[in-house]
Structure formats: structure tokens, C-alpha cells
DSSP file (Angstrom, degrees, kcal/mol; ACC not computed):
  #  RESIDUE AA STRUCTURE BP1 BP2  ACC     N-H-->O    O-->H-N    N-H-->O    O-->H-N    TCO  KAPPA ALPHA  PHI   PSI    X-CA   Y-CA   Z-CA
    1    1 A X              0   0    0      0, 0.0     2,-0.3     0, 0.0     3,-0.0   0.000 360.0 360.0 360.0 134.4   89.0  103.2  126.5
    2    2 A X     >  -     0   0    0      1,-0.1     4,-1.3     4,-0.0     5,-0.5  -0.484 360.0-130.8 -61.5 124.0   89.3  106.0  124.1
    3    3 A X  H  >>S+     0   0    0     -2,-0.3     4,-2.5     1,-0.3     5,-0.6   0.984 114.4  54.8 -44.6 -43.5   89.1  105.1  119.8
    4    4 A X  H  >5S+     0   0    0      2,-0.2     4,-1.7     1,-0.2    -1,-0.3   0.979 112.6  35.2 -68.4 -41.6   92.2  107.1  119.5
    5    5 A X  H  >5S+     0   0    0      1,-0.2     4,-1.0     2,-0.2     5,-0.3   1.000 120.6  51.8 -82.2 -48.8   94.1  105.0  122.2
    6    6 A X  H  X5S+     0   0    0     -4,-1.3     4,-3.3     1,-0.2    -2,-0.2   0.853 106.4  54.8 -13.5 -60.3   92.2  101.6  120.8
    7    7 A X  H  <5S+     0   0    0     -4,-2.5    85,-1.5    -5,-0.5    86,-0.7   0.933 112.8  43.1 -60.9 -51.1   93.4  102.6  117.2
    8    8 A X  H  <<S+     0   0    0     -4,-1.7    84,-0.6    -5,-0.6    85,-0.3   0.815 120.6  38.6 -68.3 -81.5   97.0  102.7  118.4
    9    9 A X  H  < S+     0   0    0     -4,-1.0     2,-1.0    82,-0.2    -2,-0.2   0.573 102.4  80.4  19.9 -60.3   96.9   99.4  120.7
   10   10 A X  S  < S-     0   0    0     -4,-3.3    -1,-0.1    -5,-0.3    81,-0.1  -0.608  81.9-130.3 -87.3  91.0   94.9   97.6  118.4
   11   11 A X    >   -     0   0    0     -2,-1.0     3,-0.7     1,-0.2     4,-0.3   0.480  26.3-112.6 -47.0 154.9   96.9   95.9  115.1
   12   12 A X  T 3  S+     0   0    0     78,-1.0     3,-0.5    79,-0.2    -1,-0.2   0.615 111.5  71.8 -59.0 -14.0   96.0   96.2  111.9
   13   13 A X  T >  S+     0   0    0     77,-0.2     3,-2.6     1,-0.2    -1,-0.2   0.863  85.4  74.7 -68.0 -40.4   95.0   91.9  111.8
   14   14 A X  T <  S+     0   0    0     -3,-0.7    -1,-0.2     1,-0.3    -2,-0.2   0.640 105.7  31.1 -60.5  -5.7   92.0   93.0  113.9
   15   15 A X  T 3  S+     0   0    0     -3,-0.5   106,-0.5    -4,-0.3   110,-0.3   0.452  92.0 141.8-121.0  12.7   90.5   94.4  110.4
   16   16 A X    <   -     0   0    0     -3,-2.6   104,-0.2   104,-0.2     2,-0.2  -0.125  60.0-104.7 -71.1 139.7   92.1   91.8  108.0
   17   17 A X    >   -     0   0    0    102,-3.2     3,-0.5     1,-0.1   102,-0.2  -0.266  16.2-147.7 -64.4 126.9   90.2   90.7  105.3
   18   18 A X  T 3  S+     0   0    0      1,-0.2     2,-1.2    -2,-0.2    -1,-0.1   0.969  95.2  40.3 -67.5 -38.2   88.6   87.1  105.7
   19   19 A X  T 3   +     0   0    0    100,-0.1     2,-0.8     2,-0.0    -1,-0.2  -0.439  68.8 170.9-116.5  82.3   88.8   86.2  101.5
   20   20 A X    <   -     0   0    0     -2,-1.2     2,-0.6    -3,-0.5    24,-0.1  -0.762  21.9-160.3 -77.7 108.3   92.4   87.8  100.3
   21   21 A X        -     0   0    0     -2,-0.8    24,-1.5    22,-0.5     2,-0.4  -0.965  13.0-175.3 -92.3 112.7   92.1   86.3   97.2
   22   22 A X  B     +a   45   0A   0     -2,-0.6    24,-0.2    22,-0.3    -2,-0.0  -0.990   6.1 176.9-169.6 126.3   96.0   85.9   95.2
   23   23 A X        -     0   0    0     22,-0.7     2,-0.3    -2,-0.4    24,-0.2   0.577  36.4 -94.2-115.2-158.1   97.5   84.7   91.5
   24   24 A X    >   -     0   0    0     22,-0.1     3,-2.2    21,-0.1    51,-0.2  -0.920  28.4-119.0-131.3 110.1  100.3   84.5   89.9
   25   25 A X  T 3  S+     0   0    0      1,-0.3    51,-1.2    -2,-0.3    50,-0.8   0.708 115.7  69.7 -44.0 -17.0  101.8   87.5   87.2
   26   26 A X  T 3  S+     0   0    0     48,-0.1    -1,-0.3    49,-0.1     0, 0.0   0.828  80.4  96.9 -71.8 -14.9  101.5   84.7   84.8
   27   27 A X  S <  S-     0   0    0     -3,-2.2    48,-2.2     1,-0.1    49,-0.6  -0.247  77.9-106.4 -68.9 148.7   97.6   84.7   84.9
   28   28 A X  B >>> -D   74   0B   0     46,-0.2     4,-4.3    47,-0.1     3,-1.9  -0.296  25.2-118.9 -58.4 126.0   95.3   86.5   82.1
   29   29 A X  H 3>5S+     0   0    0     44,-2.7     4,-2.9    42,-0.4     5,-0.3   0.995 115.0  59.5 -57.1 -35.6   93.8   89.3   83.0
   30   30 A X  H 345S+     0   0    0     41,-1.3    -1,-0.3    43,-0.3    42,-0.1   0.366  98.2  56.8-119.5  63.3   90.8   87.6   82.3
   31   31 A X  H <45S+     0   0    0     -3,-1.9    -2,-0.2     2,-0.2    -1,-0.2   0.532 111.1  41.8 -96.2 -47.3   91.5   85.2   84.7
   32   32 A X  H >X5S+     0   0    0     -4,-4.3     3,-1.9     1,-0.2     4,-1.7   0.942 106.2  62.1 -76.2 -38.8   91.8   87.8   87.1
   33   33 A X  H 3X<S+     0   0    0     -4,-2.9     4,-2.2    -5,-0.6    -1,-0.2   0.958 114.6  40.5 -25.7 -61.7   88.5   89.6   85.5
   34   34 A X  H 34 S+     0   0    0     -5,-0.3    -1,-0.3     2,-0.2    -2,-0.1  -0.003 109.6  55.7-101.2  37.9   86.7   86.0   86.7
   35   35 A X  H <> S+     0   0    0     -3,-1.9     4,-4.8     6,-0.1     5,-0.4   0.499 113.0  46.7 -82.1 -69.8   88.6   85.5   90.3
   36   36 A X  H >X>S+     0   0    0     -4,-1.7     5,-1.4     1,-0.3     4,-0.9   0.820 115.1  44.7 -13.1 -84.7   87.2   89.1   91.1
   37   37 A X  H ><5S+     0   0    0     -4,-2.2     3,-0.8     1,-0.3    -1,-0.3   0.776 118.0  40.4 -65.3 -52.9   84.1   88.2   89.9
   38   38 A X  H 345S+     0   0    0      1,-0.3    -1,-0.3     2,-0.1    -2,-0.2   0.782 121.1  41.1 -53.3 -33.7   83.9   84.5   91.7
   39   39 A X  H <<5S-     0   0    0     -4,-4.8    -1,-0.3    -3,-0.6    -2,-0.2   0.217 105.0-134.0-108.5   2.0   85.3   85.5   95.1
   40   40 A X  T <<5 +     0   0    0     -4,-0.9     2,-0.4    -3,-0.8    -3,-0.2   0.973  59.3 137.0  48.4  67.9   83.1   89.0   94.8
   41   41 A X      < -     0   0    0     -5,-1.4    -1,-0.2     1,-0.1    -6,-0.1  -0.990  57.4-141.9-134.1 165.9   86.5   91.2   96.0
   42   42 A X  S    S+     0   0    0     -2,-0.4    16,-3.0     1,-0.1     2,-0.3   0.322  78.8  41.2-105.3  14.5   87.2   94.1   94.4
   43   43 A X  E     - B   0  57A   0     14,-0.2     2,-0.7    15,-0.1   -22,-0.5  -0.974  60.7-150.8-166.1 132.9   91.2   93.5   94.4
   44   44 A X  E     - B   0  56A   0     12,-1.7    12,-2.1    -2,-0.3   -22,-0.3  -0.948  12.8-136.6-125.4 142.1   93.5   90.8   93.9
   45   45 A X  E     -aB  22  55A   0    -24,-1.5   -22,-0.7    -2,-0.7     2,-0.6  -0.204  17.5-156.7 -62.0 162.5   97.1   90.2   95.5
   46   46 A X  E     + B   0  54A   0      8,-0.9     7,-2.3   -24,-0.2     8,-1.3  -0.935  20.5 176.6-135.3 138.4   99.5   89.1   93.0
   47   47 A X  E     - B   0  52A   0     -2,-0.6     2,-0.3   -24,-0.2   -22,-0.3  -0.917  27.0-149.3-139.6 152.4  102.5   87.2   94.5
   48   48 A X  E >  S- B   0  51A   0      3,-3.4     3,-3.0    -2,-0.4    -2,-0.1  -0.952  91.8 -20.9-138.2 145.6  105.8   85.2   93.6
   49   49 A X  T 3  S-     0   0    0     -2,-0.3    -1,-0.1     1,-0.3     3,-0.1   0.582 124.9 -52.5 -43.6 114.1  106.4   83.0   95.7
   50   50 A X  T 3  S+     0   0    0      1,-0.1    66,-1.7    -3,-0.1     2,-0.3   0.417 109.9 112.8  45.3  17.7  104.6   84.3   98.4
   51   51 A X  E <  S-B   48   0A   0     -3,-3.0    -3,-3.4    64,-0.2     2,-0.2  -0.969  75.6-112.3 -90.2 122.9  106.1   87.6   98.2
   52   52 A X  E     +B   47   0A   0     -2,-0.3    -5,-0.2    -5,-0.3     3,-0.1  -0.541  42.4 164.1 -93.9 117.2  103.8   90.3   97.1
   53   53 A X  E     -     0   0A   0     -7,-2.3    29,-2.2    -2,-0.2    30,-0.4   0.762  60.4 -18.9 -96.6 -47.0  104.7   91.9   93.5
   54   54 A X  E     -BC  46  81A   0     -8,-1.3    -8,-0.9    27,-0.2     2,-0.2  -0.675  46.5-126.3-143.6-170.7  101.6   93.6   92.7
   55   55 A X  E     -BC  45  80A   0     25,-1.4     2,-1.2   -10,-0.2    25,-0.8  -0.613  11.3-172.8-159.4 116.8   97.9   94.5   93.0
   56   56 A X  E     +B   44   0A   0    -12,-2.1   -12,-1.7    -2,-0.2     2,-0.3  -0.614  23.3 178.9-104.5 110.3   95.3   94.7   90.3
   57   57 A X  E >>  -B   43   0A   0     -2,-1.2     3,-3.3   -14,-0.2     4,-2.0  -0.662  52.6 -91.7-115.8-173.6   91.6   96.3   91.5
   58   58 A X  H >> S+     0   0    0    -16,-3.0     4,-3.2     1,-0.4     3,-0.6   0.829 127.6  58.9 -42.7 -48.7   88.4   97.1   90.5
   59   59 A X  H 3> S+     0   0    0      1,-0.3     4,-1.4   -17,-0.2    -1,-0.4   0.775 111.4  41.2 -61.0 -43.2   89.9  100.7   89.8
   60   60 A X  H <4 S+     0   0    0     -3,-3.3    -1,-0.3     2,-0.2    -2,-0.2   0.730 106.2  70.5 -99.5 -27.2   92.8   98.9   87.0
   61   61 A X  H XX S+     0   0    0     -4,-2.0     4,-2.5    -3,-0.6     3,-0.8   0.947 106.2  29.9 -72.3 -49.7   89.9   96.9   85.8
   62   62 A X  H 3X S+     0   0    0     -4,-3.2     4,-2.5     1,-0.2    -2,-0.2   0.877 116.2  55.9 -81.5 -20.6   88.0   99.8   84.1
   63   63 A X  H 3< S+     0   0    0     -4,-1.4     4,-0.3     2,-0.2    -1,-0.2   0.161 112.1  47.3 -56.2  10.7   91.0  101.8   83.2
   64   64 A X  H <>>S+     0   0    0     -3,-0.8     5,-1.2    -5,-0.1     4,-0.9   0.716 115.4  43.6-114.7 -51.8   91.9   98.4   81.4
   65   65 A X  H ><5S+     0   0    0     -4,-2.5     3,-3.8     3,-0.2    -2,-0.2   0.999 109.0  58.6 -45.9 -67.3   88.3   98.2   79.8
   66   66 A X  T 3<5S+     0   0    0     -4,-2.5    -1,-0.2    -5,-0.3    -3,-0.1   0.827 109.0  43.1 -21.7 -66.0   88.5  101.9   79.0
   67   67 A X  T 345S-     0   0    0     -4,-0.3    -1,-0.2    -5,-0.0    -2,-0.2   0.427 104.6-131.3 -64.2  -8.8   91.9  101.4   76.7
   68   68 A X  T <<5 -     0   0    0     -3,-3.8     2,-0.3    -4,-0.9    -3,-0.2   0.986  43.2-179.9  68.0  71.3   90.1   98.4   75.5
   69   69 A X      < -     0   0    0     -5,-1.2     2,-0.9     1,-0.1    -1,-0.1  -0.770  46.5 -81.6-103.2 151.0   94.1   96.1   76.4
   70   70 A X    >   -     0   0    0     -2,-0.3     3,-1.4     1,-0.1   -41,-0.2  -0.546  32.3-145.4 -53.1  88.4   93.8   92.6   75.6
   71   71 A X  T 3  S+     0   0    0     -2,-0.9   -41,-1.3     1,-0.2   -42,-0.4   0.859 100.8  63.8 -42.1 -34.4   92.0   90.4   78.3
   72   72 A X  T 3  S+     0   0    0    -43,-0.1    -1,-0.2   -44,-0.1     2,-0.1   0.323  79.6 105.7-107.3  50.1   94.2   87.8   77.3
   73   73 A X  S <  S-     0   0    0     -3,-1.4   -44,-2.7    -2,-0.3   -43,-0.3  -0.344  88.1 -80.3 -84.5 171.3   97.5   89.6   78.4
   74   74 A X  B     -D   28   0B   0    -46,-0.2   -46,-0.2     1,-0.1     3,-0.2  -0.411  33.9-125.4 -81.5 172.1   99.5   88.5   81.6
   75   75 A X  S >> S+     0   0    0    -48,-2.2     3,-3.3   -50,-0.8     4,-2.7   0.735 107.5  76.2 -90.7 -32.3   97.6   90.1   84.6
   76   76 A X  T 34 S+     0   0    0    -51,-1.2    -1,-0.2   -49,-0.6   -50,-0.1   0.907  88.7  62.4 -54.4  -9.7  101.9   91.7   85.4
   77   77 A X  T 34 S+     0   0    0     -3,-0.2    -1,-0.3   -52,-0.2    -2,-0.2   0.744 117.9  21.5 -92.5  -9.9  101.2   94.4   82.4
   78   78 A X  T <4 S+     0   0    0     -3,-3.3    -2,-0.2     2,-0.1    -1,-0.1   0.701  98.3 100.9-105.9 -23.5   98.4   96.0   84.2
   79   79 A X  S  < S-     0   0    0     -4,-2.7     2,-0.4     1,-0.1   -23,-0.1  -0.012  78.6 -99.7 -84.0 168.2   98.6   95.4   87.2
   80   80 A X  E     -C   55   0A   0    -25,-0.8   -25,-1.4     2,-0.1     2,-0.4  -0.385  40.2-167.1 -49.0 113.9  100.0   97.9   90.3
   81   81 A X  E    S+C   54   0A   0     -2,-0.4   -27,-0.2   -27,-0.2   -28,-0.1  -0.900  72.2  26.5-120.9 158.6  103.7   96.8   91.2
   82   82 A X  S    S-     0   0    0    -29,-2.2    -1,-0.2    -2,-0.4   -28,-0.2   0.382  88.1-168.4  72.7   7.2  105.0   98.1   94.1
   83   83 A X        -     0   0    0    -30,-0.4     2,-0.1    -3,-0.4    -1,-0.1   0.306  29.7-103.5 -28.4 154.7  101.7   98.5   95.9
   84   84 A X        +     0   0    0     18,-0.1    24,-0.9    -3,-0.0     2,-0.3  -0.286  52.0 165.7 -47.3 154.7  101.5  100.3   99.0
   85   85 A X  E     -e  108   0C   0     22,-0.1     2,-0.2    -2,-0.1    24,-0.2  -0.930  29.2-126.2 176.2 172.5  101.1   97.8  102.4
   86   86 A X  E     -e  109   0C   0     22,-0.9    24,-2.3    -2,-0.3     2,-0.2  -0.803  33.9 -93.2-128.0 130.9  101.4   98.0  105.9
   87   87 A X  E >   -e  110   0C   0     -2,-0.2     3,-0.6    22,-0.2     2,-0.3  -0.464  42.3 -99.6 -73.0 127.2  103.6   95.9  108.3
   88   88 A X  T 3  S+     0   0    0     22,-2.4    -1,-0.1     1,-0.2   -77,-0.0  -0.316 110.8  26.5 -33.9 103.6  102.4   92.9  110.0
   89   89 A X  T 3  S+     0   0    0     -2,-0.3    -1,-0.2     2,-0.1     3,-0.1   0.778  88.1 148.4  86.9  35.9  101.5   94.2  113.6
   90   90 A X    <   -     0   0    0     -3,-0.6   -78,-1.0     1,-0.2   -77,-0.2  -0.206  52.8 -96.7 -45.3 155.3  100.8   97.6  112.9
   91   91 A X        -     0   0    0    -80,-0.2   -79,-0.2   -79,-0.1    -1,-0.2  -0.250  22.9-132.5 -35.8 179.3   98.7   99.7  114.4
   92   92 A X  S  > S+     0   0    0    -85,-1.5     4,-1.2   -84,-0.6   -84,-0.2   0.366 103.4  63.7-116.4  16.6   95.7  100.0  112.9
   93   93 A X  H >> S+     0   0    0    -86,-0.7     4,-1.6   -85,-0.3     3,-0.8   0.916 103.0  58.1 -70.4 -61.8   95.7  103.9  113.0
   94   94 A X  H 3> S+     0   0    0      1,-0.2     4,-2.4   -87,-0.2    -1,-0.1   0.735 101.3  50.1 -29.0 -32.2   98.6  103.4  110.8
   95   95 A X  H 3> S+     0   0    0      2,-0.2     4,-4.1     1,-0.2    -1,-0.2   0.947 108.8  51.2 -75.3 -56.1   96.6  101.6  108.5
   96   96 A X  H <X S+     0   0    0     -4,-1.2     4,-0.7    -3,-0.8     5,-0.3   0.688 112.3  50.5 -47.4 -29.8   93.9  104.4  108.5
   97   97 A X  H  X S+     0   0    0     -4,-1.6     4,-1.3     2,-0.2    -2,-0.2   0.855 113.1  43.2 -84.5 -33.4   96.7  106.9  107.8
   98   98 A X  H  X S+     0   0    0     -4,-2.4     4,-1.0    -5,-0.2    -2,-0.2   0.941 112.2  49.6 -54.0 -58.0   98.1  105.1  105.1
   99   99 A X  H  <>S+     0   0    0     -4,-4.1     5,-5.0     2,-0.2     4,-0.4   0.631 113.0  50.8 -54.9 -23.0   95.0  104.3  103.6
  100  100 A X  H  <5S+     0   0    0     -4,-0.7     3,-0.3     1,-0.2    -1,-0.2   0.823 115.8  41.5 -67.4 -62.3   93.9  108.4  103.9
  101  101 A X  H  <5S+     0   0    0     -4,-1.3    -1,-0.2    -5,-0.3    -2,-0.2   0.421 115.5  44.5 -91.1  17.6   96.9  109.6  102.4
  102  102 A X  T  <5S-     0   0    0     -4,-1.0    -1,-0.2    -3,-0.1    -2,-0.2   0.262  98.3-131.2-103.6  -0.1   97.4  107.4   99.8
  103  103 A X  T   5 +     0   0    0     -4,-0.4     2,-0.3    -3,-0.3    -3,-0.2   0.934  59.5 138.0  57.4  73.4   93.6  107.4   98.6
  104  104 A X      < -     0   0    0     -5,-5.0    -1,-0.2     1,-0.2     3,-0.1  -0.849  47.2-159.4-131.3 167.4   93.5  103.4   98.5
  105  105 A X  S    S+     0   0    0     -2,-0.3    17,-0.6     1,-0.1     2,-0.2   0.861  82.2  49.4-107.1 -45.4   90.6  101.3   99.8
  106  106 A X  E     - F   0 121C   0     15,-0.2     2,-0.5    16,-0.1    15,-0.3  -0.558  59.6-170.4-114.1 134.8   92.8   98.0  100.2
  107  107 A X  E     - F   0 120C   0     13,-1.9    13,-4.1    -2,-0.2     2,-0.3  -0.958  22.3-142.6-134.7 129.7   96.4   97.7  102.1
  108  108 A X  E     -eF  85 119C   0    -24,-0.9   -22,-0.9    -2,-0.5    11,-0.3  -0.789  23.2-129.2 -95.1 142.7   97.8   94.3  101.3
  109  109 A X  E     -eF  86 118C   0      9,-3.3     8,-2.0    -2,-0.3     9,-1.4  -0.756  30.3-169.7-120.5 138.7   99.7   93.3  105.0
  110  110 A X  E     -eF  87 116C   0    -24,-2.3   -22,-2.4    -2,-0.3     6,-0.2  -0.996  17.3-125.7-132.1 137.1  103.5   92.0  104.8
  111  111 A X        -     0   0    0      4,-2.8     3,-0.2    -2,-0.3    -1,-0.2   0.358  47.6 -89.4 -26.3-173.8  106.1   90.5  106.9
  112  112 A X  S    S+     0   0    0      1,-0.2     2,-1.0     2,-0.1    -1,-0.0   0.847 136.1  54.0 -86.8 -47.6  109.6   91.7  107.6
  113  113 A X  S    S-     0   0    0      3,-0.0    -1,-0.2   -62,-0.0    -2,-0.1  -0.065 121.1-107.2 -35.6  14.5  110.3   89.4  104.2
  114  114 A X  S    S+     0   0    0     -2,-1.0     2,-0.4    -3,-0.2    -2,-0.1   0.830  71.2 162.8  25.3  92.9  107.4   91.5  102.0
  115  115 A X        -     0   0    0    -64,-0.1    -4,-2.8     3,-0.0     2,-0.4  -0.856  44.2-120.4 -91.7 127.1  105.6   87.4  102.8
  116  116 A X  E     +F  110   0C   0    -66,-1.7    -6,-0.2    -2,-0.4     3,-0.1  -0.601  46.7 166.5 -87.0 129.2  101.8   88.3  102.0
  117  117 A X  E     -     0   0C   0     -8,-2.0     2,-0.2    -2,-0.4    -7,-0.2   0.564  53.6 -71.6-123.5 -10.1  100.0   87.6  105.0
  118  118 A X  E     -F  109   0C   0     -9,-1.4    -9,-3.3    -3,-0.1    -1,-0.3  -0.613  42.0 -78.3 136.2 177.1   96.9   89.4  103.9
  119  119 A X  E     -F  108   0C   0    -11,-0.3  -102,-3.2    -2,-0.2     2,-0.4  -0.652  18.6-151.2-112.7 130.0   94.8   92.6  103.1
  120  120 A X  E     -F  107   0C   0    -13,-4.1   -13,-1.9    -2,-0.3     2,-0.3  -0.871  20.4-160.8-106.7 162.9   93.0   95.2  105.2
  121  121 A X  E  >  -F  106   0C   0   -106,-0.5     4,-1.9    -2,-0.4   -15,-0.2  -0.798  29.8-117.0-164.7 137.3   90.0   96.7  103.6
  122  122 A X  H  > S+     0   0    0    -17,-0.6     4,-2.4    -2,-0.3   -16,-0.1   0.887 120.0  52.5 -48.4 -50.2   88.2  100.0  104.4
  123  123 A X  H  > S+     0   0    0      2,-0.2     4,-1.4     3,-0.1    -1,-0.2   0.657 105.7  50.4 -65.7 -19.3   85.0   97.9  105.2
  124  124 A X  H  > S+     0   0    0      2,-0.2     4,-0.9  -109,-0.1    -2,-0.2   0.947 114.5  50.2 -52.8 -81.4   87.2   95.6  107.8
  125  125 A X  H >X S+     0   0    0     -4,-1.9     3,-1.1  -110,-0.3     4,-0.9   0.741 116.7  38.9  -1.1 -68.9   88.2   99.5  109.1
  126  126 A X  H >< S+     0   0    0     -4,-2.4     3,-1.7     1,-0.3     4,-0.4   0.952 114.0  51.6 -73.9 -68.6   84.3  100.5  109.2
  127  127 A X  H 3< S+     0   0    0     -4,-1.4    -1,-0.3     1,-0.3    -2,-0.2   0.299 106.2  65.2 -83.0   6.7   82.9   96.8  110.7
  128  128 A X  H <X S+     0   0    0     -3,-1.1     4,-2.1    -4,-0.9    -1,-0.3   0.885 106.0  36.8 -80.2 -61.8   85.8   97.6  113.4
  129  129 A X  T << S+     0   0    0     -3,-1.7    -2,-0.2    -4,-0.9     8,-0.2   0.047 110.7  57.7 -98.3   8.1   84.2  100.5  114.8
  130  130 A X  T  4 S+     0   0    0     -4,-0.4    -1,-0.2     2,-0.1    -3,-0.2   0.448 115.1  36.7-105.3 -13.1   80.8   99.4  114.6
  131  131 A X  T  4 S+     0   0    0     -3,-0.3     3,-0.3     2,-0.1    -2,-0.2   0.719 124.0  44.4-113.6 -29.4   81.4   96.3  116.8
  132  132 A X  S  < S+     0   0    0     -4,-2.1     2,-0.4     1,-0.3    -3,-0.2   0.950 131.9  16.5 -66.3 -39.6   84.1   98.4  119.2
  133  133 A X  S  > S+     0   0    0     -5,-0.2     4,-0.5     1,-0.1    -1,-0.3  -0.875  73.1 147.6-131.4  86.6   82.0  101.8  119.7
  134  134 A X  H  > S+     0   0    0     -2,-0.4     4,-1.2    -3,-0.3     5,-0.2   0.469  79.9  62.6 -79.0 -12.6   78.2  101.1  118.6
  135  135 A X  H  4 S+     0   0    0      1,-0.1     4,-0.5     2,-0.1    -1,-0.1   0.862 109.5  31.0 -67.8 -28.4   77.5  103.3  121.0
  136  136 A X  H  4 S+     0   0    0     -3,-0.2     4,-0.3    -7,-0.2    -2,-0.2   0.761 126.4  51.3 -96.3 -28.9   79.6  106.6  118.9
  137  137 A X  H >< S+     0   0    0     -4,-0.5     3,-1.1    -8,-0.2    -3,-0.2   0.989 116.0  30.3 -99.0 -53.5   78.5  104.8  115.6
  138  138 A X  T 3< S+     0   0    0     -4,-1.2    -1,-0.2     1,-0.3    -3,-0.1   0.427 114.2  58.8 -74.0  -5.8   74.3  104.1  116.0
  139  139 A X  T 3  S+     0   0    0     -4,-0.5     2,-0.3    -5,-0.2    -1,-0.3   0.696  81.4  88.6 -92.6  -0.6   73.4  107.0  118.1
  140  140 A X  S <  S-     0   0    0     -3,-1.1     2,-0.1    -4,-0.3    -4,-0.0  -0.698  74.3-140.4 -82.0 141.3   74.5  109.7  115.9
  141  141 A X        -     0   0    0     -2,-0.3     3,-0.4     1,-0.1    -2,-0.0  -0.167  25.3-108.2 -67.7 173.9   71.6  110.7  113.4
  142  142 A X  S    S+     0   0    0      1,-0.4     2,-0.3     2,-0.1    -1,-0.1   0.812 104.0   2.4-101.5 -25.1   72.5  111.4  110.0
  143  143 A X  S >  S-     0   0    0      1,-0.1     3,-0.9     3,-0.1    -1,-0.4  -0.532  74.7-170.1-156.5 112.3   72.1  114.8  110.1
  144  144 A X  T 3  S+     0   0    0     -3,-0.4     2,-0.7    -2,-0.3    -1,-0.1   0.902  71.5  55.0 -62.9 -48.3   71.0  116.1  113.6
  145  145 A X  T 3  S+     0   0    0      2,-0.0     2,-0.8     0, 0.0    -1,-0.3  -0.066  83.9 110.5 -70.4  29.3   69.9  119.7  113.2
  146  146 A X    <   -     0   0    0     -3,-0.9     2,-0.3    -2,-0.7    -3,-0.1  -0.855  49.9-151.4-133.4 140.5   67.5  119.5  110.7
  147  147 A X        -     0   0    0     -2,-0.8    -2,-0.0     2,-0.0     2,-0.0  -0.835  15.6-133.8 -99.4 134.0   63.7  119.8  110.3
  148  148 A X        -     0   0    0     -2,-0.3     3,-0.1     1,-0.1    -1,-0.0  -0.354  15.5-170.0 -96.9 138.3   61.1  118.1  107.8
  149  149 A X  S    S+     0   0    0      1,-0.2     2,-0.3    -2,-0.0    -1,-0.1   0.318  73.0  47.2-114.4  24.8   58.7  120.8  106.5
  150  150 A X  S    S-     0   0    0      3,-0.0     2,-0.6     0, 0.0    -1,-0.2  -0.963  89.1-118.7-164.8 141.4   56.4  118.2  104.9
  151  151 A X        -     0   0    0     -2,-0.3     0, 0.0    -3,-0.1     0, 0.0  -0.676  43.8-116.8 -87.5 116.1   55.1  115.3  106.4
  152  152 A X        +     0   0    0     -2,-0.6     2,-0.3     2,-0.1    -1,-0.0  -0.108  48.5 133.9 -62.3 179.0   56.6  112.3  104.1
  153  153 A X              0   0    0     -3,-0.0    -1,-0.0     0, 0.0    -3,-0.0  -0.905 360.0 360.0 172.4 170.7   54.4  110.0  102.2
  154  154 A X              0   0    0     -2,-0.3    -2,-0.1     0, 0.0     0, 0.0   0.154 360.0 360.0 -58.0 360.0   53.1  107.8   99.1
């Protein structure tokens, strides 16, 4: 099987993130500041009940530092509302296309209801195509054509 016919075929759950971590708009920002930090993600969902409002990452976390806002604001005054996302059963090319042209690392996955069902992640994306193709991802050298003119060392 070809990646291109794989990528169409194959849904967008086959790169879904195992710890989608997700709040409330009532939470502090630095509450969300110390989710991040506990659950090591770089993005958190924010949802009413179970329907996906917003999305606050790493990227809103240093524009929030930067403007110096008040950690102990609700998380809904910084964070993304509306977010991009991607329909349950997707492809996962789709996902790759979204994620391209919208210059996002994260696509939060929704029902036909927006119901958060979870997030796909560039690094899901990448550990997808190392464990489908290892053959197209570990033979390639990182740069083929090129020659050492000094022998390394200490």
C-alpha cells in the first residue's frame, strides 16, 4: 500500500492523542499554567459540557506571559474560541491538510454534536509514519549527497 492511499483510508483516531487533557472556562489561567505543566501537553481543550469552546496552548501561554495578564483570570479571556478541529472519522490526510494550512500543531477531534472526543497532535502524525513506513522513514540519510572534508573528532 501506497502513504498517499493509507493517509486517505486511514482515520484521523489512528494518530489521536493518548493524554487530551480538558477544563472548564471557569478555571485560572494558572490553573491551566499547572495542568500543562503536570500532564506535560502543550495544549489544553476547554469544554462545556462536553462540547469544545476553546483551546489554550503553549503558543497563548507566552503571549499571555509577554502582556504580563493576570494568572488569576478565567482561562475563557485568553484562550482560542472557536478552535479549528477535524471530524470524527476523518481521514487522516485531512488532518495533515488542516493542520498545514492552518499552521497548528494540535486539531482537537469532534462529533457531528462539536462532543470532544479528542486531539490529534503533529507527533501522533510523525509516530504514524514511523511505525507504518520505517522503511521510507529510517533509510533516508539526513542529507545524502554530502561529503565530510575532515575526519571528525575530540
Amino acid at each position: 500500500m501506497t502513504i498517499q492511499l493509507n493517509l486517505q483510508s486511514d482515520k484521523v483516531e489512528v494518530a489521536k492523542a493518548e493524554n487530551t487533557v480538558v477544563t472548564t472556562t471557569t478555571v485560572s489561567i494558572k490553573e491551566v499554567f499547572l495542568l500543562m505543566k503536570t500532564h506535560q501537553v502543550g495544549s489544553v481543550l476547554i469544554c462545556e459540557d462536553n462540547k469544545l469552546v476553546g483551546i489554550f496552548t503553549e503558543r497563548d501561554a507566552v503571549e499571555a506571559m509577554v502582556e504580563d495578564v493576570d494568572l488569576d483570570l478565567p482561562i475563557s479571556e485568553v484562550m482560542v474560541t472557536s478552535p479549528m478541529t477535524i471530524d470524527e472519522g476523518a481521514p487522516l490526510a485531512e488532518a495533515i491538510r488542516l493542520m498545514a494550512a492552518g499552521r497548528c500543531r494540535r486539531l482537537p477531534i469532534v462529533s457531528a454534536g462539536q462532543q470532544l472526543t479528542g486531539i490529534v497532535k503533529v507527533s501522533g502524525i510523525l509516530q504514524y509514519f514511523v511505525e507504518h513506513f520505517p522503511q521510507a522513514v529510517f533509510n533516508l540519510p539526513p542529507e545524502p549527497n554530502i561529503v565530510i572534508s575532515e575526519r571528525e573528532g575530540a
